[in-house]
TORKOL-4160 file (C-alpha; in steps of 0.2 Angstrom, whole numbers, padded with zeros to 4 digits, m for minus):
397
<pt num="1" X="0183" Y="0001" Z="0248"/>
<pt num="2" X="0195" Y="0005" Z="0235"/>
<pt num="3" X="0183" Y="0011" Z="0223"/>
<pt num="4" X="0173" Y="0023" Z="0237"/>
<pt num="5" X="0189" Y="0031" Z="0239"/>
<pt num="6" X="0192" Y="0034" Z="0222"/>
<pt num="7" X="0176" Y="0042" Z="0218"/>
<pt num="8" X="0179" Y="0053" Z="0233"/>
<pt num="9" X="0196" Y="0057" Z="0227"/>
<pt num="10" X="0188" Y="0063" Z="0211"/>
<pt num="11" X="0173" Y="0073" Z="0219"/>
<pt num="12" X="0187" Y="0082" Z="0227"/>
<pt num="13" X="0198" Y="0084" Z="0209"/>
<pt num="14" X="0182" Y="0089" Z="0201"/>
<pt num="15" X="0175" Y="0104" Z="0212"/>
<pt num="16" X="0193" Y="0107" Z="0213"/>
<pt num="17" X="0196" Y="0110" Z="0194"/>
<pt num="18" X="0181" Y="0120" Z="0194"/>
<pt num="19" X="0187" Y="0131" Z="0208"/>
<pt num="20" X="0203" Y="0132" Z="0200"/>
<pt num="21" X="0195" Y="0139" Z="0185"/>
<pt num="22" X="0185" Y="0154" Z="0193"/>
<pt num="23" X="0201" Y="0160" Z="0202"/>
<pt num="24" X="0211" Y="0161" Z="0186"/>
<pt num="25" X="0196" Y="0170" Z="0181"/>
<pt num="26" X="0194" Y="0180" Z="0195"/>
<pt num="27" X="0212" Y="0184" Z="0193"/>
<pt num="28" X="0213" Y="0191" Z="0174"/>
<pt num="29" X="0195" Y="0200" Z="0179"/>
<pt num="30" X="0204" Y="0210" Z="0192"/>
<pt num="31" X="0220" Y="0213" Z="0182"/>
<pt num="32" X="0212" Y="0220" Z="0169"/>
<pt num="33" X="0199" Y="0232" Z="0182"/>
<pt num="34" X="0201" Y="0247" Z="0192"/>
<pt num="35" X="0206" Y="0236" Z="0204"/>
<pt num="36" X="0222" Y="0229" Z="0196"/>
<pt num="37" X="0234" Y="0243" Z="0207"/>
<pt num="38" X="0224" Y="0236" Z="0223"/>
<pt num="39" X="0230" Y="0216" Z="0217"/>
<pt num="40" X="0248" Y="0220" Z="0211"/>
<pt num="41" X="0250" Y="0229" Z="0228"/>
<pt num="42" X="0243" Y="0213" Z="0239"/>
<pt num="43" X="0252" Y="0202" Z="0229"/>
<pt num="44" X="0269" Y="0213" Z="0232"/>
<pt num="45" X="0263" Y="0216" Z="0252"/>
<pt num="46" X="0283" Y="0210" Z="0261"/>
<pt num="47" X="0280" Y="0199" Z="0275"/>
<pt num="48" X="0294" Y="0194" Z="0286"/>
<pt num="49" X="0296" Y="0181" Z="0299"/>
<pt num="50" X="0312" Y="0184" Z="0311"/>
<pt num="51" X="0319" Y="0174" Z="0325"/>
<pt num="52" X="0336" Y="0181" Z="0331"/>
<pt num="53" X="0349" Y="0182" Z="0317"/>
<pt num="54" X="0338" Y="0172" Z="0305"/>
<pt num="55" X="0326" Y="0179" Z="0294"/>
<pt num="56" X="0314" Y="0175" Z="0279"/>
<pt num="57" X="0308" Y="0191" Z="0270"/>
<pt num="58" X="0299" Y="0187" Z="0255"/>
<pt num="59" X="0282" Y="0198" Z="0245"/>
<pt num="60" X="0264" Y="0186" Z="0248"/>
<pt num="61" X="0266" Y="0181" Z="0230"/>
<pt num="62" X="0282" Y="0172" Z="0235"/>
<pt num="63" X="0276" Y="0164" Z="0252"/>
<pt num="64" X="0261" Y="0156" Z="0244"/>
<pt num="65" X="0272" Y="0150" Z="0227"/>
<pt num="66" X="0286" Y="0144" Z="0240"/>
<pt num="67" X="0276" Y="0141" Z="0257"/>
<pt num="68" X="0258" Y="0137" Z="0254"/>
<pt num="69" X="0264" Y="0126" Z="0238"/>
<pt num="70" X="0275" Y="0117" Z="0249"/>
<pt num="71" X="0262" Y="0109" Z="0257"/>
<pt num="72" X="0254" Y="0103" Z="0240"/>
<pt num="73" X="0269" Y="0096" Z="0235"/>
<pt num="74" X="0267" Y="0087" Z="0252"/>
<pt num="75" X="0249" Y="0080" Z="0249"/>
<pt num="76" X="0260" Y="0074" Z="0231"/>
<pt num="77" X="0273" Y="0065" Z="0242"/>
<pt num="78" X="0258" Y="0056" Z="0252"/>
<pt num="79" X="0251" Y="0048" Z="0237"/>
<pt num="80" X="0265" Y="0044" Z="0228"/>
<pt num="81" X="0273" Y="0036" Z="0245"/>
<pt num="82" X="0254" Y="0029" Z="0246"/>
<pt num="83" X="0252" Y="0022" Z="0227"/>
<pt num="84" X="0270" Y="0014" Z="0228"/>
<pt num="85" X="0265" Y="0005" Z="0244"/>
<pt num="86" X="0247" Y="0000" Z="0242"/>
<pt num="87" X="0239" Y="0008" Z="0226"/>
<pt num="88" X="0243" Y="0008" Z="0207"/>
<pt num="89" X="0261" Y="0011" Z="0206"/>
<pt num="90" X="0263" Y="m0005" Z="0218"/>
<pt num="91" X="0258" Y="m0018" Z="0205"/>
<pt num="92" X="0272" Y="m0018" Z="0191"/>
<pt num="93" X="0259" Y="m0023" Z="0178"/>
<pt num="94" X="0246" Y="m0008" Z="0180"/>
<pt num="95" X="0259" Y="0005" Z="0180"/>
<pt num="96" X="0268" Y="0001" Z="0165"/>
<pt num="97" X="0258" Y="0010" Z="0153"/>
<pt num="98" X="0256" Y="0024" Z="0164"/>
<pt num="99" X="0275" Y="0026" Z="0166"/>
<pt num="100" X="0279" Y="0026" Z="0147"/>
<pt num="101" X="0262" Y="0037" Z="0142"/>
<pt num="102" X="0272" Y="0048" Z="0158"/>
<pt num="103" X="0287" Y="0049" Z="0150"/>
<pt num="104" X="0282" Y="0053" Z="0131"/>
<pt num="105" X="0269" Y="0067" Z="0140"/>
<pt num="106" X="0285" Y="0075" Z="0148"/>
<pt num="107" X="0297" Y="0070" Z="0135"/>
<pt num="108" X="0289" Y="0076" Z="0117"/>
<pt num="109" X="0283" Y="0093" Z="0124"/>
<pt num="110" X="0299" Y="0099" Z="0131"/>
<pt num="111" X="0305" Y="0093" Z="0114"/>
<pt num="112" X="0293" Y="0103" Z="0106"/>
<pt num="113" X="0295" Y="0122" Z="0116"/>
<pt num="114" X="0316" Y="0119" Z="0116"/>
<pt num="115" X="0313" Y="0118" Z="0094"/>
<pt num="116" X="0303" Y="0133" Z="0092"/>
<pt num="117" X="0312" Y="0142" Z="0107"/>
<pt num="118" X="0330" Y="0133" Z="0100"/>
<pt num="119" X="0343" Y="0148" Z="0103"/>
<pt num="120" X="0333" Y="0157" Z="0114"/>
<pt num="121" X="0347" Y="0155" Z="0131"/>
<pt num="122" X="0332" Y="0166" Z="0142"/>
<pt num="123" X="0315" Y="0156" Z="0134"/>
<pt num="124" X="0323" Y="0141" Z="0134"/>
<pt num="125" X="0321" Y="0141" Z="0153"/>
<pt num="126" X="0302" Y="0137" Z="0151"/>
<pt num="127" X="0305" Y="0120" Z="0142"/>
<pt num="128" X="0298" Y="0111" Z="0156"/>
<pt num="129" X="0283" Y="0121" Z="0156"/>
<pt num="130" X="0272" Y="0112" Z="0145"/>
<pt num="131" X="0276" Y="0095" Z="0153"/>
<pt num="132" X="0267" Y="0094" Z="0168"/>
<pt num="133" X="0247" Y="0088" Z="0168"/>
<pt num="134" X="0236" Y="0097" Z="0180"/>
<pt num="135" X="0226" Y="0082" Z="0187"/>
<pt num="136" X="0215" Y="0094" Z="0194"/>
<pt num="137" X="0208" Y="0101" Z="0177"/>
<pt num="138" X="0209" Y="0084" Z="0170"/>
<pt num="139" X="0198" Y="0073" Z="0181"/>
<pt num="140" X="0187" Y="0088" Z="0183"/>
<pt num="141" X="0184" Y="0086" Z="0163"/>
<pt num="142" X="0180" Y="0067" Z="0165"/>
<pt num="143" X="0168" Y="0069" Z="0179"/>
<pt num="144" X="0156" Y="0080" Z="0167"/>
<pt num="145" X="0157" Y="0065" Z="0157"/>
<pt num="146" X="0149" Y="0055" Z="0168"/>
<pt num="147" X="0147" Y="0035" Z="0167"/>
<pt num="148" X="0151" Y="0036" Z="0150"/>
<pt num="149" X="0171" Y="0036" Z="0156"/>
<pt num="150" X="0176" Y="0018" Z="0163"/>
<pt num="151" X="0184" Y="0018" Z="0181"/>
<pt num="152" X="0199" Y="0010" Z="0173"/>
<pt num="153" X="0202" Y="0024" Z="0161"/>
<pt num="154" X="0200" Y="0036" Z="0176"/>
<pt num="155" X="0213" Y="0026" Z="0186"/>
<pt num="156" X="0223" Y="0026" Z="0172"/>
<pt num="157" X="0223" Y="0045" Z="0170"/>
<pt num="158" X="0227" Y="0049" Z="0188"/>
<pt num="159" X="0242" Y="0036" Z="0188"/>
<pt num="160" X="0249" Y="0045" Z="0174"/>
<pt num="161" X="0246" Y="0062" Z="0184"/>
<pt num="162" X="0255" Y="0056" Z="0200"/>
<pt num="163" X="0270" Y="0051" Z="0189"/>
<pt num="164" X="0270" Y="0064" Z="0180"/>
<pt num="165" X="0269" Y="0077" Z="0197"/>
<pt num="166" X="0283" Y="0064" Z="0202"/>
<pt num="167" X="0293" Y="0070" Z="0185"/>
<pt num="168" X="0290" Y="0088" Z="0188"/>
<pt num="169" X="0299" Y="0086" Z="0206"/>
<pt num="170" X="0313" Y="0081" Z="0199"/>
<pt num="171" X="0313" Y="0092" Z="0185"/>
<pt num="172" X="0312" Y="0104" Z="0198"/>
<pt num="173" X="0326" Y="0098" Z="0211"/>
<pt num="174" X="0338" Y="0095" Z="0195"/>
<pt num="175" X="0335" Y="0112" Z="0184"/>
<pt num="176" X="0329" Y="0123" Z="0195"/>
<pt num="177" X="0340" Y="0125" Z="0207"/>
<pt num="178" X="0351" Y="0141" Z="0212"/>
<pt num="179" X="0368" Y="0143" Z="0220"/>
<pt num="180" X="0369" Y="0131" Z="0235"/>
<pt num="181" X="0371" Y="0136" Z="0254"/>
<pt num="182" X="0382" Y="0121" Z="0262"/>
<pt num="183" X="0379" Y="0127" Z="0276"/>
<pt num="184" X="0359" Y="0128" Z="0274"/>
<pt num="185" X="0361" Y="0110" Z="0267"/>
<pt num="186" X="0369" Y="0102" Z="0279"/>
<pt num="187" X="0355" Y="0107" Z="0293"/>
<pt num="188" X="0341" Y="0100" Z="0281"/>
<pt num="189" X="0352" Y="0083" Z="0281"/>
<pt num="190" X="0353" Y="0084" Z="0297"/>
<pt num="191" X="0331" Y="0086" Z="0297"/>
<pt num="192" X="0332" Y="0071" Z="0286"/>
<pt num="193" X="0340" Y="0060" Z="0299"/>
<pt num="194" X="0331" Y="0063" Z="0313"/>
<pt num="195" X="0316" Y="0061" Z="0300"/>
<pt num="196" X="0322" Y="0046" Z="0296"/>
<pt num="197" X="0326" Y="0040" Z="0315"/>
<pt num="198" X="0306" Y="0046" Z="0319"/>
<pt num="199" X="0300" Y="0032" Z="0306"/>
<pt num="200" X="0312" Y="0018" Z="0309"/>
<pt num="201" X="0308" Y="0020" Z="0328"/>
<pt num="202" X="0290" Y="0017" Z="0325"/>
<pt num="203" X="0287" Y="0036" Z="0330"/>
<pt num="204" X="0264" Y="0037" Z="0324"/>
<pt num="205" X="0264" Y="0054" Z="0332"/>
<pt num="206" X="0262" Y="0066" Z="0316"/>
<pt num="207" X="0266" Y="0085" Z="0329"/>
<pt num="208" X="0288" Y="0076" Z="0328"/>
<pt num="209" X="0286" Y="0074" Z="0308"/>
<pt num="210" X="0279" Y="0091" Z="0306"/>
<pt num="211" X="0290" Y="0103" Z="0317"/>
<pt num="212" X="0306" Y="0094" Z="0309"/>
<pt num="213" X="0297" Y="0096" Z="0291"/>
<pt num="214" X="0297" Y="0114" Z="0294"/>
<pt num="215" X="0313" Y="0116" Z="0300"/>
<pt num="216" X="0320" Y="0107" Z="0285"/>
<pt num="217" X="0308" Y="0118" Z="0273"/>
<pt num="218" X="0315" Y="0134" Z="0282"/>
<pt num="219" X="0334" Y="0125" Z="0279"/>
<pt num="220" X="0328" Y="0121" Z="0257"/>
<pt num="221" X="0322" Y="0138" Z="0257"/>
<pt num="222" X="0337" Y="0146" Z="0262"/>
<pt num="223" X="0349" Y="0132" Z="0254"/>
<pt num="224" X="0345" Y="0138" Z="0235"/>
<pt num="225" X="0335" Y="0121" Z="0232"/>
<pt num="226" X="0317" Y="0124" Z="0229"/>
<pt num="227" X="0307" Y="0123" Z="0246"/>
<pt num="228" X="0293" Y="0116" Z="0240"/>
<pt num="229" X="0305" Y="0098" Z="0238"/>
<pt num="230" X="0306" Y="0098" Z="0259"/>
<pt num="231" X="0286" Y="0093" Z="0256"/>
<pt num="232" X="0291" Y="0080" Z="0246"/>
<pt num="233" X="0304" Y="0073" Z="0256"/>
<pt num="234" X="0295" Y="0074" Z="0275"/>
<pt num="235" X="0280" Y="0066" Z="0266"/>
<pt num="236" X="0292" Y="0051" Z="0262"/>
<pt num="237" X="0294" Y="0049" Z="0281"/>
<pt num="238" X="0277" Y="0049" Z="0287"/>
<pt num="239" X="0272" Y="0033" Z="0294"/>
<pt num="240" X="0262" Y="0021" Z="0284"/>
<pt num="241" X="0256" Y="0011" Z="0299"/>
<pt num="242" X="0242" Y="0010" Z="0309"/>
<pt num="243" X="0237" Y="0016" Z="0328"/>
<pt num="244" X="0230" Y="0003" Z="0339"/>
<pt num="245" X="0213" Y="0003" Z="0333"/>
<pt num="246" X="0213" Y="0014" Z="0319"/>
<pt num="247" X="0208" Y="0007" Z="0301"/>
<pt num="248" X="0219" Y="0019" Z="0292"/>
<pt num="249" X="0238" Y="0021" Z="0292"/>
<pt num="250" X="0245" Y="0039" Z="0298"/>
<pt num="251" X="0249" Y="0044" Z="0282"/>
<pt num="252" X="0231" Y="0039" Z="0275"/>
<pt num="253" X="0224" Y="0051" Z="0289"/>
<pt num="254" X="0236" Y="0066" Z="0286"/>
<pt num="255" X="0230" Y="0063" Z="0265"/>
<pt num="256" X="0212" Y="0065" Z="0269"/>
<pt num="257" X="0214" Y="0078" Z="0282"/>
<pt num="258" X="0225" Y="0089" Z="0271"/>
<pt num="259" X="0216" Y="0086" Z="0252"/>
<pt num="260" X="0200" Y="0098" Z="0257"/>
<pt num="261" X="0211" Y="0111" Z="0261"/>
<pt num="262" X="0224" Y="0110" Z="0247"/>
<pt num="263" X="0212" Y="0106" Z="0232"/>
<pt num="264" X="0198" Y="0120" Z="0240"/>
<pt num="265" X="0211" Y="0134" Z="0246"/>
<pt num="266" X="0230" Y="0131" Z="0242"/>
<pt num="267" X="0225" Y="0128" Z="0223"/>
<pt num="268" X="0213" Y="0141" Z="0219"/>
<pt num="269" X="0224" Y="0153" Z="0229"/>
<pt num="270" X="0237" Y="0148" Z="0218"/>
<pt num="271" X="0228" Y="0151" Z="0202"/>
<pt num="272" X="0222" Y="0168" Z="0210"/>
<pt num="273" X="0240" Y="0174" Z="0213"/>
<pt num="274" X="0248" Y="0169" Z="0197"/>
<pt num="275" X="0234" Y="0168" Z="0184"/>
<pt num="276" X="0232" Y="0188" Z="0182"/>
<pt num="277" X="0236" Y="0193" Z="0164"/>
<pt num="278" X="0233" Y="0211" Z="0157"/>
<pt num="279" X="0226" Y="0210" Z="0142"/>
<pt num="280" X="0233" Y="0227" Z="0135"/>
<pt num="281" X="0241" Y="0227" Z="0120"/>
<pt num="282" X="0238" Y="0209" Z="0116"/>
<pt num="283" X="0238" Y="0204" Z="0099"/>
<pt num="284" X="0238" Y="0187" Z="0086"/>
<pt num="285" X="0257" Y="0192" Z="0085"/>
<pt num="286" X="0257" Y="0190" Z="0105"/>
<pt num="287" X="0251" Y="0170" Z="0106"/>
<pt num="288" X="0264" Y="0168" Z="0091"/>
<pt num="289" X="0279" Y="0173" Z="0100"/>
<pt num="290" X="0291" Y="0160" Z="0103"/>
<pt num="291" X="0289" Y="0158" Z="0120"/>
<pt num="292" X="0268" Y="0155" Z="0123"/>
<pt num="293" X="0267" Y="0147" Z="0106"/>
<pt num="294" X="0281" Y="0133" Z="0113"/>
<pt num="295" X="0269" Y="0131" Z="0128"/>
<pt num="296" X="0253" Y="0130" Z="0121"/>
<pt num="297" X="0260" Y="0118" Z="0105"/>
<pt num="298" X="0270" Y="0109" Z="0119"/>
<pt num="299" X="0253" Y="0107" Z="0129"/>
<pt num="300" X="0242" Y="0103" Z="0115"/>
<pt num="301" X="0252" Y="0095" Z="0100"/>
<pt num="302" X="0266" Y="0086" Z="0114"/>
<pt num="303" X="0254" Y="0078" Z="0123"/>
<pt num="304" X="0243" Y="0071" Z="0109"/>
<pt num="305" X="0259" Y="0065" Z="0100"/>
<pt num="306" X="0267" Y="0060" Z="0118"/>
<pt num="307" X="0254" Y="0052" Z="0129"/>
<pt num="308" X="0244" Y="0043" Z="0114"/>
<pt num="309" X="0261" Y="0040" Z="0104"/>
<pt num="310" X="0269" Y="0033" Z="0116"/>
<pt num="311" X="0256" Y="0021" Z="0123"/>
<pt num="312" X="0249" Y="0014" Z="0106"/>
<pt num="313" X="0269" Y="0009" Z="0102"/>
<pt num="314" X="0270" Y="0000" Z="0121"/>
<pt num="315" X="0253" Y="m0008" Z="0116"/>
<pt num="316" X="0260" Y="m0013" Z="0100"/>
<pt num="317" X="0276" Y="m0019" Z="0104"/>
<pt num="318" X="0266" Y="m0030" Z="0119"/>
<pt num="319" X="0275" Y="m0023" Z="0132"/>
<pt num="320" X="0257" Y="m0017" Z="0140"/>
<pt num="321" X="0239" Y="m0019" Z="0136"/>
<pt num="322" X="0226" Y="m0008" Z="0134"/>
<pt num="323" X="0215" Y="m0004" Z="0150"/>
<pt num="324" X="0200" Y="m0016" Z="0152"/>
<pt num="325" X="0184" Y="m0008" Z="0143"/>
<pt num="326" X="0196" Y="0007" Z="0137"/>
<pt num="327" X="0195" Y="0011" Z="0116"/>
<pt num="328" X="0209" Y="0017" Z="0107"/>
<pt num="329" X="0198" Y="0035" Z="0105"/>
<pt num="330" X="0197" Y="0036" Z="0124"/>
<pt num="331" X="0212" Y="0032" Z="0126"/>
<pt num="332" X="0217" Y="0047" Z="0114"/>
<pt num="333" X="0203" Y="0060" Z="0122"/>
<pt num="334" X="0214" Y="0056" Z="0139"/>
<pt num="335" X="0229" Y="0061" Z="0131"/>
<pt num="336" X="0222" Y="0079" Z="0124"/>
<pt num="337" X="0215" Y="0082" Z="0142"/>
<pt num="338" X="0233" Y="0079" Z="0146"/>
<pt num="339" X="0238" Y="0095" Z="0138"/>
<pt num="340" X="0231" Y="0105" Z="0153"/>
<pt num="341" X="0246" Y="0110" Z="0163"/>
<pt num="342" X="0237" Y="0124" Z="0173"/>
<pt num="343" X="0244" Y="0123" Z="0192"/>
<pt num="344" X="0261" Y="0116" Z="0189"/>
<pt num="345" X="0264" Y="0125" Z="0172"/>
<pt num="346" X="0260" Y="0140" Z="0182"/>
<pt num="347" X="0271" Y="0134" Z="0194"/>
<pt num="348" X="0288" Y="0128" Z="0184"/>
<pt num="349" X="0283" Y="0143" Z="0174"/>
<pt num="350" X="0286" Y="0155" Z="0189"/>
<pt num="351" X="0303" Y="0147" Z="0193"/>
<pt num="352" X="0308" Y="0148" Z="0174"/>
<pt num="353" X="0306" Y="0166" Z="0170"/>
<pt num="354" X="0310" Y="0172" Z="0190"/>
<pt num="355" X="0324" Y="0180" Z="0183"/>
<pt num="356" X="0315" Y="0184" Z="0165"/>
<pt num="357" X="0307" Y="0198" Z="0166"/>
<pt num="358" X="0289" Y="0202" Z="0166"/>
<pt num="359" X="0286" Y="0199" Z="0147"/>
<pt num="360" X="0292" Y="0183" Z="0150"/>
<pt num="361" X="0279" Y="0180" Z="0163"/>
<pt num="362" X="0264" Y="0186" Z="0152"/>
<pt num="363" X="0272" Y="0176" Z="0138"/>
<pt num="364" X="0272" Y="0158" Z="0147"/>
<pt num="365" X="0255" Y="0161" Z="0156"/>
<pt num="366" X="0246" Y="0168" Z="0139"/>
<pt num="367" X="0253" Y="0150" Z="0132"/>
<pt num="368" X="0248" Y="0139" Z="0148"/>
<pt num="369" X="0231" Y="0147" Z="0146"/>
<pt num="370" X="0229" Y="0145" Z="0127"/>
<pt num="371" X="0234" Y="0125" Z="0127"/>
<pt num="372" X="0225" Y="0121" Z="0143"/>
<pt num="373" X="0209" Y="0128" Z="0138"/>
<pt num="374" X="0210" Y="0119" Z="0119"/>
<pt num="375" X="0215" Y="0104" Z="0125"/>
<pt num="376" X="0201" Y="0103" Z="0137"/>
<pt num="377" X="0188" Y="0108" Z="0124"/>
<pt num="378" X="0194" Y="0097" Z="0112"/>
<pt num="379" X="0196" Y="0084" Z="0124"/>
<pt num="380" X="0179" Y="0082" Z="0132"/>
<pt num="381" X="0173" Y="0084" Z="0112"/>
<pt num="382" X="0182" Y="0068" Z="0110"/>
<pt num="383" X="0177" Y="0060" Z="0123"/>
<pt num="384" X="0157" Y="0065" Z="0123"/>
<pt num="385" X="0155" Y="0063" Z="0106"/>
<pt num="386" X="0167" Y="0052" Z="0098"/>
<pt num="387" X="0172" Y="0037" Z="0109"/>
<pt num="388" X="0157" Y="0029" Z="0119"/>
<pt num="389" X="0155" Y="0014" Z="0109"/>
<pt num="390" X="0172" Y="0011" Z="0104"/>
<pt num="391" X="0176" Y="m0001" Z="0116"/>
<pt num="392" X="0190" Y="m0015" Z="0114"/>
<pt num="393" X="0195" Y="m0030" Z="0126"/>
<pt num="394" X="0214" Y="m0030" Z="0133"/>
<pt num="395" X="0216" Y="m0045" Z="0125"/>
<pt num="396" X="0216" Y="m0040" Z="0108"/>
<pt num="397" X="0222" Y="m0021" Z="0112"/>
């Protein structure tokens, strides 16, 4: 049962990666065409939503990076709240190698962009950019590998991801966060408690959970808070119990129901808004600037040293073991793929340089783009070529 719903997790990841890659193509195609006025224009198309006194007026670009991406970081909060209660994050012993390869694939790239980008007040805004893992991409990479990859280096990779995407959130909620509304704050704590009433009542109905969630993503919004952390903090409330006769809990249902349309049309339309780069003007000098060479050494060079460095010490040291049937070169082709950032680079690079200017937009998608797609390369090379029979037991590490 468990591993039918992996592989259908990853068919999903995978046609989503691939997806993902035609819109951002799609995008820099159109930026760079005739068309480019026509796709600025859409992109910058105000739509407003007005009840009495209370408004949201934002351009299209902005309600899908803070409306439609709200309910991706929803679909997050479902499998983490899922993984810590009945998955990999629930058994102690799985996720200590996960956490600490986590920690160094956050840690060493962000220390890697602040050194080049060290005295920079505006670019040093992007260090978080090069910390997050587009799981997305990744898995995508391993399913053209086929059953050469083991499952357990597959699960290990996606527990990595999900606290990884759990890192970002708090990235997110801690350093990007504007001046504060207490009076928007109070009315989304005031959602959270009758969230939380809803689920320690034993309320199943999802309709409750749902109409609170968007009036406490409505209240974020307006409070200077991200909005996409109201996704996040409903998920946590969704019931994970079942209904009379049901095999699945509420939140297991919601999780499926949601994952076609967020990996087949919330992502790609992500990419397809934010991945449009002009090429104009763009020289060798142009990937050495401070800013897209922070991303794409933070993405490439962090990861490998990050991921990798970190789990080979905890092997070492015996605080964790190898993955069953895992070789130390697998292990390092995962930590390359880990270097592809896409959708939440993209998306922490958008809340970095908001107030940057549109140089510094160019610069940290020109970076995102340059590490993802060598890190990808070089990763499937690794991992197609290099590490199929280099197989070591955990016993031995």
């Amino acid at each position: 049962m468990v591993m039918d719903k992996l592989k259908d997790f990853l068919r999903l990841e995978s046609a989503s990666g691939i997806l993902l890659l035609i819109a951002a193509l799609l995008a820099m195609m159109v930026e760079n065409s005739a068309a480019k006025n026509l796709y600025d224009a859409l992109l910058g198309t105000q739509v407003e939503i007005r009840v009495g006194d209370f408004e949201i007026v934002k351009p299209l670009l902005l309600w899908i990076n803070d409306g439609l991406m709200a309910i991706f970081f929803f679909l997050i909060g479902l499998e983490i709240k899922r993984e810590l209660l009945a998955g990999e994050l629930s058994d102690p012993s799985r996720v200590v190698l996960p956490v600490i390869a986590a920690a160094g694939g956050m840690a060493v790239p962000a220390a890697i962009y602040a050194f080049i980008n060290w005295g920079d007040p505006v670019a040093m805004k992007g260090w978080a950019i090069p910390s997050a893992t587009d799981i997305a991409f990744a898995l995508g990479v391993l399913a053209l590998l086929g059953s050469r990859i083991p499952q357990t280096l597959k699960l290990f990779l996606m527990t990595l991801a999900i606290i990884d995407d759990l890192g970002a959130i708090i990235i997110i909620a801690v350093f990007y966060t504007s001046e504060l509304s207490l009076s928007s704050l109070l009315v989304a704590a005031t959602a959270i408690v009758f969230l939380f009433i809803l689920n320690r009542r034993g309320v199943l109905g999802l309709v409750p959970y749902i109409l609170i969630g968007l009036v406490l993503w409505a209240a974020v919004l307006k409070s200077g808070v991200h909005a996409t952390l109201a996704g996040v903090v409903t998920a946590f409330f969704i019931p994970f119990r079942k209904e009379p006769g049901e095999t699945e809990t509420q939140l297991e249902k919601l999780e499926h129901d949601l994952h076609p349309s967020v990996a087949y049309g919330i992502l790609p339309l992500f990419a397809f808004a934010n991945a449009g780069i002009p090429f104009e003007g763009i020289t060798l000098g142009s990937l050495l600037h401070p800013v897209p060479l922070g991303i794409s050494a933070g993405l490439f060079i962090g990861n490998q040293l990050g991921v990798f460095g970190f789990s080979w010490l905890a092997i070492k040291l015996g605080i964790s073991k190898l993955p069953q049937d895992v070789s130390w070169l697998q292990l390092y082709g995962v930590a390359l793929l880990c270097g592809i950032g896409f959708t939440m680079s993209l998306f922490v690079g958008s809340l970095a340089f908001e107030q940057g200017g549109p140089d510094f937009a160019v610069d940290d998608r020109l970076g995102i783009l340059l590490g993802s797609m060598v890190s990808g390369i070089l990763g499937y090379v690794v991992l197609r070529f290099f590490s199929s029979d280099n197989r070591s037991t955990p016993e031995t590490g």
